[in-house]
Structure formats: structure tokens, C-alpha cells
mmCIF file of the protein (N, C-alpha, C, O) and its ligand, coordinates in Angstrom:
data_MODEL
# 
_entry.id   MODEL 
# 
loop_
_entity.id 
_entity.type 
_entity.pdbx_number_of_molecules 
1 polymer     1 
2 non-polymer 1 
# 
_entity_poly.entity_id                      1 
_entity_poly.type                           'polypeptide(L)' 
_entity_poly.nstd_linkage                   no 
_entity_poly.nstd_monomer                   no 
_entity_poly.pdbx_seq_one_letter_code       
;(UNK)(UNK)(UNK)(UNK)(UNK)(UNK)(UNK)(UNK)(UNK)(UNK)(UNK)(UNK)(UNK)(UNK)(UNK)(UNK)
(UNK)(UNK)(UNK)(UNK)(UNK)(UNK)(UNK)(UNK)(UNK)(UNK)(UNK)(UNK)(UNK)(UNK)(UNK)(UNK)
(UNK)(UNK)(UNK)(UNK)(UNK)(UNK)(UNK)(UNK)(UNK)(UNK)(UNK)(UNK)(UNK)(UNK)(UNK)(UNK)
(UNK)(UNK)(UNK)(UNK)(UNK)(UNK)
;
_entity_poly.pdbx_seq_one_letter_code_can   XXXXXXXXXXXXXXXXXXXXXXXXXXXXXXXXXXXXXXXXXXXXXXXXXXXXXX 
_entity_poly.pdbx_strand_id                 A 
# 
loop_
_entity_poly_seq.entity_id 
_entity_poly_seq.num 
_entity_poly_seq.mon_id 
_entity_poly_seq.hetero 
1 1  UNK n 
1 2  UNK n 
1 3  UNK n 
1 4  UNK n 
1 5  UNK n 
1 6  UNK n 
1 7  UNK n 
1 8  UNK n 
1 9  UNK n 
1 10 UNK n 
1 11 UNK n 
1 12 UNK n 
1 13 UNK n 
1 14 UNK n 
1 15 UNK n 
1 16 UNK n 
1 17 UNK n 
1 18 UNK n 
1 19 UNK n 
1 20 UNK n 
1 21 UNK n 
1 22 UNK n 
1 23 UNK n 
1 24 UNK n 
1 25 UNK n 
1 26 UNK n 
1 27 UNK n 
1 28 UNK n 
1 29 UNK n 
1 30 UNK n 
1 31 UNK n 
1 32 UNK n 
1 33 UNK n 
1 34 UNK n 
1 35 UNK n 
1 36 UNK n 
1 37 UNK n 
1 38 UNK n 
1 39 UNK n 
1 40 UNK n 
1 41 UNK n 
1 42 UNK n 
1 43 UNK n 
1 44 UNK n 
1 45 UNK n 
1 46 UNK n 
1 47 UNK n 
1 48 UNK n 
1 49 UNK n 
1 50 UNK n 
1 51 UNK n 
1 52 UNK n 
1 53 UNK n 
1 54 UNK n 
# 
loop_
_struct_asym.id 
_struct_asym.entity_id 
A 1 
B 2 
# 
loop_
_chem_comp.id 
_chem_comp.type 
_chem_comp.mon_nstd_flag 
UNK 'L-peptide linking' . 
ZN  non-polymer         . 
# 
_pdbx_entity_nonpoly.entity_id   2 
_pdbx_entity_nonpoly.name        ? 
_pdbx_entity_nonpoly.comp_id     ZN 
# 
_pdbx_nonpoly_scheme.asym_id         B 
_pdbx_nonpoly_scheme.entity_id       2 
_pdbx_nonpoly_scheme.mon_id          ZN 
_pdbx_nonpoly_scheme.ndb_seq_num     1 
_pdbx_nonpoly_scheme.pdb_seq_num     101 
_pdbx_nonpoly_scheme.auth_seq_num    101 
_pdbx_nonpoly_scheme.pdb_mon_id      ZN 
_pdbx_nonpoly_scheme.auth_mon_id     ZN 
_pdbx_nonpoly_scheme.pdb_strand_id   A 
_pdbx_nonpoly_scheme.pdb_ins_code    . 
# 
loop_
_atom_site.group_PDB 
_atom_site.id 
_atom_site.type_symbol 
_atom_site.label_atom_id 
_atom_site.label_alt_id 
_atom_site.label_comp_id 
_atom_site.label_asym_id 
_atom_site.label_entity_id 
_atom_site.label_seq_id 
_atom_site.pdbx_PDB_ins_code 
_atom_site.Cartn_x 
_atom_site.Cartn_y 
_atom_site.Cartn_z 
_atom_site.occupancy 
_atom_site.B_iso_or_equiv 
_atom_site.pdbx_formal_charge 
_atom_site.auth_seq_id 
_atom_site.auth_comp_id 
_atom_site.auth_asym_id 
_atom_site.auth_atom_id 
_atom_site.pdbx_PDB_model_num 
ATOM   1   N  N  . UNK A 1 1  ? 0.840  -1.203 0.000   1.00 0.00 ? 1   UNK A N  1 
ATOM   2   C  CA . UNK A 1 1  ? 0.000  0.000  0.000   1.00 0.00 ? 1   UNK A CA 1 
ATOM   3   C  C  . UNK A 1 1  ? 0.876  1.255  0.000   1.00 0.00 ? 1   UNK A C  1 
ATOM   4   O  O  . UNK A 1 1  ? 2.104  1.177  0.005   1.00 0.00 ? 1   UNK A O  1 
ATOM   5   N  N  . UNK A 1 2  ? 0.245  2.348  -0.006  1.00 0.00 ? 2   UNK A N  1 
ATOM   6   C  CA . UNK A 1 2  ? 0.944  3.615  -0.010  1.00 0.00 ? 2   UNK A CA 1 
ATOM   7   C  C  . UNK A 1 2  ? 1.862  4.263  1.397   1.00 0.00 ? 2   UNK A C  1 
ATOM   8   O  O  . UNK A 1 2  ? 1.181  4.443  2.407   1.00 0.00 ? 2   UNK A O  1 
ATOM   9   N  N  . UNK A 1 3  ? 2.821  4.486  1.453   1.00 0.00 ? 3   UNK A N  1 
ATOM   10  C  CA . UNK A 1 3  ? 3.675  4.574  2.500   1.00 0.00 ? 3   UNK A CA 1 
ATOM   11  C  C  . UNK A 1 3  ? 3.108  5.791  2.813   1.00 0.00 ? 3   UNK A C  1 
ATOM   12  O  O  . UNK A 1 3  ? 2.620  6.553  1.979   1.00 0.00 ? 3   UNK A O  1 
ATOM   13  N  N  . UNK A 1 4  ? 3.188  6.072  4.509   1.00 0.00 ? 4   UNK A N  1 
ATOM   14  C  CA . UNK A 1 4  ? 2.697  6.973  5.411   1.00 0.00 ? 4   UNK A CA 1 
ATOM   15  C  C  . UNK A 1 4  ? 4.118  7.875  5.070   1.00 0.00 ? 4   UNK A C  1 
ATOM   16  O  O  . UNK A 1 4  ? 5.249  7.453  4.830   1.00 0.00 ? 4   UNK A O  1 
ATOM   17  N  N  . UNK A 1 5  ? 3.628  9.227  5.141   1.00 0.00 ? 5   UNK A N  1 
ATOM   18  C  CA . UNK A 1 5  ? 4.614  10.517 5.133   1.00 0.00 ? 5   UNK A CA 1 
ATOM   19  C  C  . UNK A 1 5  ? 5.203  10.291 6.676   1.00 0.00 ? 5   UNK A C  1 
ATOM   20  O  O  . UNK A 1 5  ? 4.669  10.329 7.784   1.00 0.00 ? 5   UNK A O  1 
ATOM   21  N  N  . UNK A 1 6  ? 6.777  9.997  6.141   1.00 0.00 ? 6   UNK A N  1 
ATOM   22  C  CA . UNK A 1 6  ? 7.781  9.802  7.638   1.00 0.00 ? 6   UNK A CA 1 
ATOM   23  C  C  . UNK A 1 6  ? 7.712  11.094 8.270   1.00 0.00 ? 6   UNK A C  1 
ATOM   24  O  O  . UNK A 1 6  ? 7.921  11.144 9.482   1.00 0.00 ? 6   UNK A O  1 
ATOM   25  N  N  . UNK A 1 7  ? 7.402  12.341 7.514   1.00 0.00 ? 7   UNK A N  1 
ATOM   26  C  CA . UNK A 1 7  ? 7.665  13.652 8.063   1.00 0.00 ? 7   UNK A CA 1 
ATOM   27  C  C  . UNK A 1 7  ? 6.403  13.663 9.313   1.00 0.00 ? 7   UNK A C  1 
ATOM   28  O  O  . UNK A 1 7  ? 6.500  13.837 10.528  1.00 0.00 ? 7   UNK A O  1 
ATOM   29  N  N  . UNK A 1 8  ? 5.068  13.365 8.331   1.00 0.00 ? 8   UNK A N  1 
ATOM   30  C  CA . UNK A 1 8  ? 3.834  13.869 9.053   1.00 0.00 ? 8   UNK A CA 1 
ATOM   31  C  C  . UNK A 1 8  ? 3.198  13.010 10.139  1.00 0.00 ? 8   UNK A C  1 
ATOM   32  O  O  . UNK A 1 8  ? 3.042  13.158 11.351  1.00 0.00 ? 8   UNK A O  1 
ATOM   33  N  N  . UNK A 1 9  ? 2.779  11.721 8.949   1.00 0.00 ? 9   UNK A N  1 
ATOM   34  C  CA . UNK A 1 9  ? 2.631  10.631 9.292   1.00 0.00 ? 9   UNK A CA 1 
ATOM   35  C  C  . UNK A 1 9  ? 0.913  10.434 9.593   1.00 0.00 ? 9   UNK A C  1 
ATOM   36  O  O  . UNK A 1 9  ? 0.257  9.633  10.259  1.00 0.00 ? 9   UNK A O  1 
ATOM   37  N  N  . UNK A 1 10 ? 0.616  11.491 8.818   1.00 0.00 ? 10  UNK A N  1 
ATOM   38  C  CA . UNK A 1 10 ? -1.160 11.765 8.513   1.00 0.00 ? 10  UNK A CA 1 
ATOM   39  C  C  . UNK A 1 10 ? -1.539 11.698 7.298   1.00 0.00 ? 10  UNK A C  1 
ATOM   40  O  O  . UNK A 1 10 ? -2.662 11.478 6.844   1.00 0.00 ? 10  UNK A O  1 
ATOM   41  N  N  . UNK A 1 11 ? -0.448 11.919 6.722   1.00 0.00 ? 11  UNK A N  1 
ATOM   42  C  CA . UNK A 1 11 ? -1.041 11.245 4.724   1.00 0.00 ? 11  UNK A CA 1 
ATOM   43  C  C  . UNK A 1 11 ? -0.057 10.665 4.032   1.00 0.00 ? 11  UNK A C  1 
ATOM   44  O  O  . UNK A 1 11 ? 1.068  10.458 4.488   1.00 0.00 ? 11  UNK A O  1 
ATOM   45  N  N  . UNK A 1 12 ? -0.374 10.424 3.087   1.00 0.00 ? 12  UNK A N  1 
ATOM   46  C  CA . UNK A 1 12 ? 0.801  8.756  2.280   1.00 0.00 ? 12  UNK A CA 1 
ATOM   47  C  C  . UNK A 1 12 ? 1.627  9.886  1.338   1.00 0.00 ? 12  UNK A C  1 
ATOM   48  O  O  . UNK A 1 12 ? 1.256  10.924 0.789   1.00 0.00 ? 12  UNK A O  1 
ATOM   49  N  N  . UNK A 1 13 ? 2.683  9.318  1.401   1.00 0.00 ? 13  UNK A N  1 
ATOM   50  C  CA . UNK A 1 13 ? 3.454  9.961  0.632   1.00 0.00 ? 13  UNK A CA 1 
ATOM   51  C  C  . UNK A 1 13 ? 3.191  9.642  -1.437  1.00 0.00 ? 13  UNK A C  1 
ATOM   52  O  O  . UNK A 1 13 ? 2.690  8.667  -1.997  1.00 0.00 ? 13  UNK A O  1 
ATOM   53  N  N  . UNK A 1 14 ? 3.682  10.709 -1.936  1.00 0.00 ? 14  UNK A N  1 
ATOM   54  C  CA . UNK A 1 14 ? 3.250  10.615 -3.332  1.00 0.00 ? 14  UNK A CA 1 
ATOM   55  C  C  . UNK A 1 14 ? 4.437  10.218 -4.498  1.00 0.00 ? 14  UNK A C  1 
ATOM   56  O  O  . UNK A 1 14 ? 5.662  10.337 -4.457  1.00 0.00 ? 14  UNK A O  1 
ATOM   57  N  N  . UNK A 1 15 ? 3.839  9.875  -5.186  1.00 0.00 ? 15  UNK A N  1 
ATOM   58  C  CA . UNK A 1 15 ? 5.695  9.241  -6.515  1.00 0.00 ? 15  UNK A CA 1 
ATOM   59  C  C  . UNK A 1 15 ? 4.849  10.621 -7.359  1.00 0.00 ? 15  UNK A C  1 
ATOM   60  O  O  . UNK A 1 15 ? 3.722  10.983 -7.699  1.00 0.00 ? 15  UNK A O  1 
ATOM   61  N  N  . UNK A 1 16 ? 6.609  11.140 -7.408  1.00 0.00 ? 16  UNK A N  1 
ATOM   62  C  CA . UNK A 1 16 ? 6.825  12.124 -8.500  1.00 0.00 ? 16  UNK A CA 1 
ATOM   63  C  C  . UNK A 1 16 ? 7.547  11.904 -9.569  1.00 0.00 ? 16  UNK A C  1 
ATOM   64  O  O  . UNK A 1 16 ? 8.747  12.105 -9.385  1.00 0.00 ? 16  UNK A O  1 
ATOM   65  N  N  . UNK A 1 17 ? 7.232  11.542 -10.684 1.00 0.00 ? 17  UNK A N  1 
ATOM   66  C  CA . UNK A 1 17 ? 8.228  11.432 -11.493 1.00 0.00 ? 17  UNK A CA 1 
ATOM   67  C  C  . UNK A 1 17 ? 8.369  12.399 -12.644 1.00 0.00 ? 17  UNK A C  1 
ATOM   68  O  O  . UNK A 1 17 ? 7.604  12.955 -13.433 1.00 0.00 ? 17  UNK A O  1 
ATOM   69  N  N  . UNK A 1 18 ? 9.809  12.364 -12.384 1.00 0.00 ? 18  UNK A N  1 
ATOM   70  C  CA . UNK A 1 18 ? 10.323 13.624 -13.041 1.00 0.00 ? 18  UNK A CA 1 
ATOM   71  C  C  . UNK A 1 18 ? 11.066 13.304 -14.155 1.00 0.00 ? 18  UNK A C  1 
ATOM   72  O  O  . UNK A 1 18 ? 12.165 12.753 -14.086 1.00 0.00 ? 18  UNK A O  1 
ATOM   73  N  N  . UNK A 1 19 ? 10.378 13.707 -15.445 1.00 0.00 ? 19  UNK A N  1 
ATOM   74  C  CA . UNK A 1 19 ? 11.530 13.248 -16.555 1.00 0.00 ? 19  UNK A CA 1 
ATOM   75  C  C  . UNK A 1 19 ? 12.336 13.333 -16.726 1.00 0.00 ? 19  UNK A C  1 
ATOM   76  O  O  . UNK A 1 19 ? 12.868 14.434 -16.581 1.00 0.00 ? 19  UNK A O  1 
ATOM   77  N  N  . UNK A 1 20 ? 13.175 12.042 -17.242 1.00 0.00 ? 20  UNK A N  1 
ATOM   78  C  CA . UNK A 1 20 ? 15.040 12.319 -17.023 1.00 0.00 ? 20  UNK A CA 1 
ATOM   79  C  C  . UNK A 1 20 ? 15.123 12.023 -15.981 1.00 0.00 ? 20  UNK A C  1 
ATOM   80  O  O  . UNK A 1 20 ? 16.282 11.609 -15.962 1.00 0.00 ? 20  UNK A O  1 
ATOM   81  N  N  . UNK A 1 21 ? 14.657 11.877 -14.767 1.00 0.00 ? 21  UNK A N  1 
ATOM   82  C  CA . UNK A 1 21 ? 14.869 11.468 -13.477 1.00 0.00 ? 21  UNK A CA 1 
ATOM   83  C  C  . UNK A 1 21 ? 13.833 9.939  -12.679 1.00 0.00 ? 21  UNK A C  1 
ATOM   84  O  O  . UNK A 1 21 ? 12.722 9.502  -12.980 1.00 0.00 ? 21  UNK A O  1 
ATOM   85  N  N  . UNK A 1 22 ? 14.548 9.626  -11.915 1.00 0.00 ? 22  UNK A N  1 
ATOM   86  C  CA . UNK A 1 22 ? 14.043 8.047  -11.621 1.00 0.00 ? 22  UNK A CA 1 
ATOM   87  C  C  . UNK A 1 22 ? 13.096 9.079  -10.563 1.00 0.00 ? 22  UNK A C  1 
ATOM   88  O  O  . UNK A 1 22 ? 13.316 10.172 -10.043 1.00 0.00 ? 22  UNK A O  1 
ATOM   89  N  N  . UNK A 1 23 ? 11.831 8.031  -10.545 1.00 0.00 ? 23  UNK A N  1 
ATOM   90  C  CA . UNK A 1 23 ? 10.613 8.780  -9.335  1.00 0.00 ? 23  UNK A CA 1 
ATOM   91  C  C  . UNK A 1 23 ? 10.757 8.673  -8.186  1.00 0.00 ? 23  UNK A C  1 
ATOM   92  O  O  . UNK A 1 23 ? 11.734 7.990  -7.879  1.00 0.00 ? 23  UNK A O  1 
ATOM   93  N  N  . UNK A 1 24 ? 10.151 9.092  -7.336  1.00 0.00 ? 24  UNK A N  1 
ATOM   94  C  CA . UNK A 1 24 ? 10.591 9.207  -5.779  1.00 0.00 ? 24  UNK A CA 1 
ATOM   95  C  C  . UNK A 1 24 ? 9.343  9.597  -5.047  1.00 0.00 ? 24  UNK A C  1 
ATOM   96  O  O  . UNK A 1 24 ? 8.341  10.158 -5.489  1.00 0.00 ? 24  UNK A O  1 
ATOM   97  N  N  . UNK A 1 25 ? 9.585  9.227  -3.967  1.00 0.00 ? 25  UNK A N  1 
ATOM   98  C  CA . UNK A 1 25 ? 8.581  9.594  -2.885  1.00 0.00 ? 25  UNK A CA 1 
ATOM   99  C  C  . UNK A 1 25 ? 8.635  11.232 -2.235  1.00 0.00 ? 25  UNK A C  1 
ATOM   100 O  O  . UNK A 1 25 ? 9.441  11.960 -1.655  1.00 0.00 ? 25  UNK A O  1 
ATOM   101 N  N  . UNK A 1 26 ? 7.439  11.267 -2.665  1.00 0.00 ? 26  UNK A N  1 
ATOM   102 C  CA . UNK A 1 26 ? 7.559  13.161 -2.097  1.00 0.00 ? 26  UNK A CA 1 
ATOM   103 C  C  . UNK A 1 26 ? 6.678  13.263 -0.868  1.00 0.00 ? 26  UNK A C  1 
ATOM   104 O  O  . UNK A 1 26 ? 5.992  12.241 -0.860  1.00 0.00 ? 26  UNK A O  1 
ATOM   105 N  N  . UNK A 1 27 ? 6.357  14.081 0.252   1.00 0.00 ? 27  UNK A N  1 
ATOM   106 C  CA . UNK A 1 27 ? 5.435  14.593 0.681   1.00 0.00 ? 27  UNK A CA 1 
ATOM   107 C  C  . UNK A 1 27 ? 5.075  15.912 0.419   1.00 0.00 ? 27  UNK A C  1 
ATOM   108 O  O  . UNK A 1 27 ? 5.789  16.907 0.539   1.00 0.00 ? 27  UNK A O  1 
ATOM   109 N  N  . UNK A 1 28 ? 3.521  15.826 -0.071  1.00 0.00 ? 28  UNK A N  1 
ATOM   110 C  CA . UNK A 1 28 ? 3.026  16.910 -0.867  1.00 0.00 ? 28  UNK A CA 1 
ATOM   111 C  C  . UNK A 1 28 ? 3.014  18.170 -0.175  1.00 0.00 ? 28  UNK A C  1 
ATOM   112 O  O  . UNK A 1 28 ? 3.181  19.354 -0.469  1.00 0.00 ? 28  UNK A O  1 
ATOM   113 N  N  . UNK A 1 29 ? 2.767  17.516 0.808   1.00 0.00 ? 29  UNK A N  1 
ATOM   114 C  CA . UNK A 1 29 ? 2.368  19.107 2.251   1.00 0.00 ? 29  UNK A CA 1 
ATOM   115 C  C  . UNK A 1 29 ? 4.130  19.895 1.887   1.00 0.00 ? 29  UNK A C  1 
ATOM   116 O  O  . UNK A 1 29 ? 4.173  20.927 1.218   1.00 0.00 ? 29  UNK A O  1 
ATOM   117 N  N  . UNK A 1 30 ? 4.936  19.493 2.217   1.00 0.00 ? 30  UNK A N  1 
ATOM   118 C  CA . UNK A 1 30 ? 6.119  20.121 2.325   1.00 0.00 ? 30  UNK A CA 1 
ATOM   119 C  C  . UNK A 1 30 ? 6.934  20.478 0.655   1.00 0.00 ? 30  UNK A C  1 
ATOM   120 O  O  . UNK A 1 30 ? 7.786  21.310 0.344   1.00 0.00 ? 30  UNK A O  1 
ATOM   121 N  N  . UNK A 1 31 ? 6.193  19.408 -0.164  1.00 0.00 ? 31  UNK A N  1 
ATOM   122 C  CA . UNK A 1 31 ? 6.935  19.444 -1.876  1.00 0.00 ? 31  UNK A CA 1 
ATOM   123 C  C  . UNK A 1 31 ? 8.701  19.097 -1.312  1.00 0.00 ? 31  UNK A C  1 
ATOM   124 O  O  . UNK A 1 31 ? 9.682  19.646 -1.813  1.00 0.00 ? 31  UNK A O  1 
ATOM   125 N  N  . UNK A 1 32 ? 8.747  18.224 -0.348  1.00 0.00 ? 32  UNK A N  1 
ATOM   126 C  CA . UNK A 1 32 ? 10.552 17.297 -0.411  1.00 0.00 ? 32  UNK A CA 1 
ATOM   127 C  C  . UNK A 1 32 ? 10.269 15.995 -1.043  1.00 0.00 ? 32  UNK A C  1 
ATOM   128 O  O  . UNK A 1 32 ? 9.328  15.214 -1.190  1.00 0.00 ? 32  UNK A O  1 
ATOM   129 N  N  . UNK A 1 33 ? 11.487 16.118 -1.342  1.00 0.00 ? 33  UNK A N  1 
ATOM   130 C  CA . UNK A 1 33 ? 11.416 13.855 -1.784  1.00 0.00 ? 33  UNK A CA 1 
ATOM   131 C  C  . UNK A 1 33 ? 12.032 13.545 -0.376  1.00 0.00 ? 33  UNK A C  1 
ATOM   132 O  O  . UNK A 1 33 ? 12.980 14.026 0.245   1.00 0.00 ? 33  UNK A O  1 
ATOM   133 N  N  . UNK A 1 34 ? 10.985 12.403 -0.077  1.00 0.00 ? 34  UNK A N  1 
ATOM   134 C  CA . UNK A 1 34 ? 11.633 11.480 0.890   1.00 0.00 ? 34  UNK A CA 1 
ATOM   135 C  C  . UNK A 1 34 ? 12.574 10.478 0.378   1.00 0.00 ? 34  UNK A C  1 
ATOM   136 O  O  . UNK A 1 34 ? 13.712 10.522 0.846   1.00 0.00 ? 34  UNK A O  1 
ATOM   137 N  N  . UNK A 1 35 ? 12.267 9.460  -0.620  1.00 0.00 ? 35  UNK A N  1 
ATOM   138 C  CA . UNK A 1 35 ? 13.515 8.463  -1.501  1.00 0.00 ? 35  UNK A CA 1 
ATOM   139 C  C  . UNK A 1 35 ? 13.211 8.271  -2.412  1.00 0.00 ? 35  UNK A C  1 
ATOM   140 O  O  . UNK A 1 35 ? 12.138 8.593  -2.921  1.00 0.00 ? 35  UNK A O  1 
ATOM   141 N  N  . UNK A 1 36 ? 14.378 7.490  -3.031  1.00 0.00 ? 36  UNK A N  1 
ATOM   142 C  CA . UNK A 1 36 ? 13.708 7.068  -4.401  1.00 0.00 ? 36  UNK A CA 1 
ATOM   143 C  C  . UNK A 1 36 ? 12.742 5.651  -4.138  1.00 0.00 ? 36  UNK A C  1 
ATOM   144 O  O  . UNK A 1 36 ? 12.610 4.975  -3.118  1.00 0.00 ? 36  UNK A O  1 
ATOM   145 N  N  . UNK A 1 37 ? 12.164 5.515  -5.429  1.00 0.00 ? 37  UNK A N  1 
ATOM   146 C  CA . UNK A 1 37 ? 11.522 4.713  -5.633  1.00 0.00 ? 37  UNK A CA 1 
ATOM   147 C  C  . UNK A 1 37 ? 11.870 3.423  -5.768  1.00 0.00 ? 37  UNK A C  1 
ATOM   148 O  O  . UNK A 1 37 ? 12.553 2.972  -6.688  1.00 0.00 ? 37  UNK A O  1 
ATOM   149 N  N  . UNK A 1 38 ? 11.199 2.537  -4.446  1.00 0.00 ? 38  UNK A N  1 
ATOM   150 C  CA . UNK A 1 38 ? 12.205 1.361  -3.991  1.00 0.00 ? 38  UNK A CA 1 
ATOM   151 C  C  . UNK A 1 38 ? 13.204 1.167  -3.230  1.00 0.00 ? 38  UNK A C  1 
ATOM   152 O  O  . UNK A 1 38 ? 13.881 0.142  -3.154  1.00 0.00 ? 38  UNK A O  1 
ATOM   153 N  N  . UNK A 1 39 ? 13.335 2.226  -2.601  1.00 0.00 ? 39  UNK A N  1 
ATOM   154 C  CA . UNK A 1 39 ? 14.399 3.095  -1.829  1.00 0.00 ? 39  UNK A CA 1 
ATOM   155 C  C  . UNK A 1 39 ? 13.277 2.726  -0.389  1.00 0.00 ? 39  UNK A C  1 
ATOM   156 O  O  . UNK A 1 39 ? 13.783 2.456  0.700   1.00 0.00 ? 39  UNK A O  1 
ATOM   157 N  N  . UNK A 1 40 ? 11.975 2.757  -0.544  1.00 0.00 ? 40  UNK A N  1 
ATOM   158 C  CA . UNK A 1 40 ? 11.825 2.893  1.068   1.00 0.00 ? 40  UNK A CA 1 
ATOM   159 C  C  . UNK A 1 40 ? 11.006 1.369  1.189   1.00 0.00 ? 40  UNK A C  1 
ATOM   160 O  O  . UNK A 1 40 ? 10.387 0.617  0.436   1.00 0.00 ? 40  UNK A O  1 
ATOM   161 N  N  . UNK A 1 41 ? 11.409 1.423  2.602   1.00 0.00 ? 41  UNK A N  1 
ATOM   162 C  CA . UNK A 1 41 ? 11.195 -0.022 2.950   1.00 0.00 ? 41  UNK A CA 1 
ATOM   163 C  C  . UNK A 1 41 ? 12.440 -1.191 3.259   1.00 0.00 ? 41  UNK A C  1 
ATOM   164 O  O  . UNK A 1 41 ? 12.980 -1.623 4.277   1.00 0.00 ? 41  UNK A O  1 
ATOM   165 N  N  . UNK A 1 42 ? 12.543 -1.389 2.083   1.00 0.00 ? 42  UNK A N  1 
ATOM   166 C  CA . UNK A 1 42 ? 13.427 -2.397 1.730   1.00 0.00 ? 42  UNK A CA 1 
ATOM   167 C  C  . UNK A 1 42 ? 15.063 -1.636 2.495   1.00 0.00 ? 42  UNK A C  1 
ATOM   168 O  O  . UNK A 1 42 ? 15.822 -2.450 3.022   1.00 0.00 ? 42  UNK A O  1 
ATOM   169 N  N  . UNK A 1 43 ? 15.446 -0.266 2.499   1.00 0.00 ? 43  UNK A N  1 
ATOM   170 C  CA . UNK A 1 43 ? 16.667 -0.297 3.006   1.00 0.00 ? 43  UNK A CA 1 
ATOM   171 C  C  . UNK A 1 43 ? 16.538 0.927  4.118   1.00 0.00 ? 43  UNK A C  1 
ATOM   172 O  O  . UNK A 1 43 ? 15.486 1.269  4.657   1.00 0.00 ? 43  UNK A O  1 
ATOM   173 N  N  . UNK A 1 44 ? 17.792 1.486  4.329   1.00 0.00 ? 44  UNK A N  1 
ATOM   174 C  CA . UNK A 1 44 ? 17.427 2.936  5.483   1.00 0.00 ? 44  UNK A CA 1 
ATOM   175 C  C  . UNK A 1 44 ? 17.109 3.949  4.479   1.00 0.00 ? 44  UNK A C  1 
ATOM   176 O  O  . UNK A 1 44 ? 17.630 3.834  3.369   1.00 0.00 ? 44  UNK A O  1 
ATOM   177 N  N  . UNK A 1 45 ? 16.416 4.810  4.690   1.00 0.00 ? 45  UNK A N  1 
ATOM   178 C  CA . UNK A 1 45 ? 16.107 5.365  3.645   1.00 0.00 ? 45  UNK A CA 1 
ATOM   179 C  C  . UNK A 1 45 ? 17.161 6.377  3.780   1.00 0.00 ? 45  UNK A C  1 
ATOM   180 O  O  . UNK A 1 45 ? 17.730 6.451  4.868   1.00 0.00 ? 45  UNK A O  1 
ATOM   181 N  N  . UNK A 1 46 ? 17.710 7.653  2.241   1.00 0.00 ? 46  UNK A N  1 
ATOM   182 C  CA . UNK A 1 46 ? 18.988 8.176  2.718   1.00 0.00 ? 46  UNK A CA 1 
ATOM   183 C  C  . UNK A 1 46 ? 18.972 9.384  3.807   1.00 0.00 ? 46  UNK A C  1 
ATOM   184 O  O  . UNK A 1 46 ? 19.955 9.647  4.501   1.00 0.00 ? 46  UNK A O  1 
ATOM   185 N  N  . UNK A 1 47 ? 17.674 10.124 3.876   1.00 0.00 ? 47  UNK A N  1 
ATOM   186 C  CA . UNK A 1 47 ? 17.558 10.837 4.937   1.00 0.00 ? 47  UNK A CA 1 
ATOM   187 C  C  . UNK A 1 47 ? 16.906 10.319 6.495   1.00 0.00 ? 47  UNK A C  1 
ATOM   188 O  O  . UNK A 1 47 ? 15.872 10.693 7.048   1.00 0.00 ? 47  UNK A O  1 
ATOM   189 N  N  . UNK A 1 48 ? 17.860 9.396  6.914   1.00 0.00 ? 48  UNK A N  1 
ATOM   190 C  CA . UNK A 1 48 ? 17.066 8.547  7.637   1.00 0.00 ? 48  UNK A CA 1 
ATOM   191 C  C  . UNK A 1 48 ? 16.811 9.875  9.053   1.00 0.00 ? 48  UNK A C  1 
ATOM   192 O  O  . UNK A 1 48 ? 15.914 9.814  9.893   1.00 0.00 ? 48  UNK A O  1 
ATOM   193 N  N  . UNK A 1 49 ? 17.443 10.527 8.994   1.00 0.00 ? 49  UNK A N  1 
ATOM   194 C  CA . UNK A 1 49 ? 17.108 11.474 10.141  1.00 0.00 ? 49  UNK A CA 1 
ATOM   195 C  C  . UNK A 1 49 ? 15.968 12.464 10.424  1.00 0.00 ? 49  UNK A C  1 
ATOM   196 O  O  . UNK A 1 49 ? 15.821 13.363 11.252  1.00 0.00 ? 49  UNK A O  1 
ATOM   197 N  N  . UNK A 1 50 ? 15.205 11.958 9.413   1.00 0.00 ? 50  UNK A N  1 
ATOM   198 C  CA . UNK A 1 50 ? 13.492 12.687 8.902   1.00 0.00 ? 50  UNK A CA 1 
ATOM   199 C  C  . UNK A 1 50 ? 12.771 11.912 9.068   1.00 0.00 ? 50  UNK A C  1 
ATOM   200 O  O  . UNK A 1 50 ? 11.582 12.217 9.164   1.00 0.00 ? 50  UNK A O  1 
ATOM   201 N  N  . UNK A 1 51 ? 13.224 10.481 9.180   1.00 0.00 ? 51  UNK A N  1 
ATOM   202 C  CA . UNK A 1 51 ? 12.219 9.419  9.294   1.00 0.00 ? 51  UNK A CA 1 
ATOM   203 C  C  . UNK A 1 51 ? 12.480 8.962  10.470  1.00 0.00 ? 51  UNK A C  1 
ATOM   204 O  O  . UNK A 1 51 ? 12.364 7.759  10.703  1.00 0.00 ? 51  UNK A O  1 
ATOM   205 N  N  . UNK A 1 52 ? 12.917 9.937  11.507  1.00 0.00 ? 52  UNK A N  1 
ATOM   206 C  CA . UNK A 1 52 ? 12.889 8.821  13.178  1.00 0.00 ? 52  UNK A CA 1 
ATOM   207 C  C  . UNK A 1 52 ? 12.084 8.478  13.757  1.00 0.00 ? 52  UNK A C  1 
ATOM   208 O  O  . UNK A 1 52 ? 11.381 9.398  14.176  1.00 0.00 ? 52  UNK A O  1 
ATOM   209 N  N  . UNK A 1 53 ? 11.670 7.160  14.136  1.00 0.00 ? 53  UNK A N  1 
ATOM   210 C  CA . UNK A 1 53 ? 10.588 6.656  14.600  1.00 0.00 ? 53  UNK A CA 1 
ATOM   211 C  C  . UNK A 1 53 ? 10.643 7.228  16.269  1.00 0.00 ? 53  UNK A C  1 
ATOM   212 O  O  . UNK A 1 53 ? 11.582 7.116  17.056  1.00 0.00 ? 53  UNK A O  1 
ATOM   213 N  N  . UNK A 1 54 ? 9.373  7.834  16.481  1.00 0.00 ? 54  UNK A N  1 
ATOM   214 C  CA . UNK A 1 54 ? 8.758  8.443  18.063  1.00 0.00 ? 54  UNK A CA 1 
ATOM   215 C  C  . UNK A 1 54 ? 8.300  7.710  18.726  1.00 0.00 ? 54  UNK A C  1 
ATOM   216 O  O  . UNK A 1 54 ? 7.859  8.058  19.821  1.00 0.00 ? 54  UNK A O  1 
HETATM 217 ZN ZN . ZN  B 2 .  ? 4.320  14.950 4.757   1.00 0.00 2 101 ZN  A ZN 1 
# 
């Protein structure tokens, strides 16, 4: 299913894909990429210091 925004953690984060560029997880509220695509889950994601679990 759609991954929860690590920032907010009240709405799912969105794939942006950007031509010429591989897609990624954004949160819309803020317009950041959280990772790339396939990037979350499976490893630490690279800003893992946005995603600390409370
Ligand atoms: Zn968010």
C-alpha cells in the first residue's frame, strides 16, 4: 500500500516522477522527496534522520 509521510505521518506519501529522473517519494504538504523509488522499505532510507521513529 501507499507509504505513510515519515515527516507527518497523517497522509501517504506521493511518486513524482520527473523526466530524465528516476521517481521518488515526495510529501506533498512540504513538496521534499523522501527516496527514491524502492528506496523505502526495503533499506534505510537516505535521509534517515526525517524518518525517526517516536
Ligand atoms: Zn508529509
Amino acid at each position: 500500500m501507499w507509504p505513510r509521510c515519515p515527516l507527518h505521518g497523517d497522509h501517504p506519501l506521493d511518486i513524482e516522477p520527473e523526466p530524465g529522473e528516476d521517481p521518488h517519494w515526495v510529501c506533498e504538504k512540504d513538496a521534499v522527496a523522501i527516496a527514491a523509488l524502492g528506496g523505502l522499505g526495503t533499506d534505510r532510507p537516505p535521509n534517515e534522520g526525517a524518518v525517526e521513529d517516536v
